[in-house]
Residue frames as a rotation matrix with the C-alpha (Angstrom) as fourth column:
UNK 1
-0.842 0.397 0.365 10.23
-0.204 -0.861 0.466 -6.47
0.499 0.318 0.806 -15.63
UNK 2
-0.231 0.862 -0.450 7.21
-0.092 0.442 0.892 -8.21
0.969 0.247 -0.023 -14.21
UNK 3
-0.048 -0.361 -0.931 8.89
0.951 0.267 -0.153 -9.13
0.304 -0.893 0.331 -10.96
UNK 4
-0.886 -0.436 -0.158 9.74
0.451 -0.732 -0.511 -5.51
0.107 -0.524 0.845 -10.21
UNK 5
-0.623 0.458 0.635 6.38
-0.397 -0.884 0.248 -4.06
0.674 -0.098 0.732 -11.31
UNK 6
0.031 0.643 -0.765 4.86
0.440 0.679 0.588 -7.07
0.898 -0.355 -0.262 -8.98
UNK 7
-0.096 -0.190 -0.977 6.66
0.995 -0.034 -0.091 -5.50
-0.016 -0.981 0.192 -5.99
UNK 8
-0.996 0.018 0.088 5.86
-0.062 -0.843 -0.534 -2.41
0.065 -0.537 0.841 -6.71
UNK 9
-0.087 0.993 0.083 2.26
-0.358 -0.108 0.927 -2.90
0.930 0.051 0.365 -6.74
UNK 10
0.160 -0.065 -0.985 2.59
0.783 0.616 0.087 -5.28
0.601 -0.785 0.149 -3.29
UNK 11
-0.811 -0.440 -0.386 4.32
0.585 -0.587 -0.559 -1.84
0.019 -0.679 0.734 -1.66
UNK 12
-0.817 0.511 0.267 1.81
-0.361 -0.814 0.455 0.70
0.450 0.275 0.850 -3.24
UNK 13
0.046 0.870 -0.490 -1.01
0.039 0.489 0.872 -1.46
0.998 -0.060 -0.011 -1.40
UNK 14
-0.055 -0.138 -0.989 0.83
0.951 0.294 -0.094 -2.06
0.304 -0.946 0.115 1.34
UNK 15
-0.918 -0.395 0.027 1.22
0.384 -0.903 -0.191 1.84
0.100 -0.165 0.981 1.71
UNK 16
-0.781 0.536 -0.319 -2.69
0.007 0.519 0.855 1.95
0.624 0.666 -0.410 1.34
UNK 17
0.255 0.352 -0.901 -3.44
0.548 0.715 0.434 0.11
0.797 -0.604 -0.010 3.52
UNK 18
-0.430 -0.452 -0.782 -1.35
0.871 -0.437 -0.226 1.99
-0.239 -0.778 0.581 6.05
UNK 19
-0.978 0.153 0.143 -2.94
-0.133 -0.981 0.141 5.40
0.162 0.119 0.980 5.01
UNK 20
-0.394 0.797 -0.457 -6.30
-0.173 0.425 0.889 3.84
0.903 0.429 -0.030 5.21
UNK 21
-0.096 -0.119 -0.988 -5.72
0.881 0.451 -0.140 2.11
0.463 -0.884 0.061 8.48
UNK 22
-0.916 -0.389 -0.102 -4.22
0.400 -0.856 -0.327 5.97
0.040 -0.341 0.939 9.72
UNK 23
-0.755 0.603 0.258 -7.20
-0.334 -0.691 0.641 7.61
0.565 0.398 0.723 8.15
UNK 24
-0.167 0.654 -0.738 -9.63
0.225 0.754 0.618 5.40
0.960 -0.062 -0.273 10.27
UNK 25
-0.255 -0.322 -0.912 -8.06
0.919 0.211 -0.332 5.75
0.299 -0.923 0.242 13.54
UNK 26
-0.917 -0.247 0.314 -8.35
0.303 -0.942 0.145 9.60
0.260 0.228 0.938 12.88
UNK 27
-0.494 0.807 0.324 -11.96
-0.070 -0.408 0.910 9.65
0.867 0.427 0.258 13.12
């Protein structure tokens, strides 16, 4: 249970990050 909700939190960041990154470049 832990383990899984570890990796999802690790993705949801990592996804973030990539929208973030995206959202930067944009400007």
């Amino acid at each position: 249970m832990l383990n899984s909700l570890k990796i999802v939190l690790t993705f949801i960041v990592h996804v973030v990050e990539e929208v973030l990154t995206f959202d930067i470049c944009n400007l």
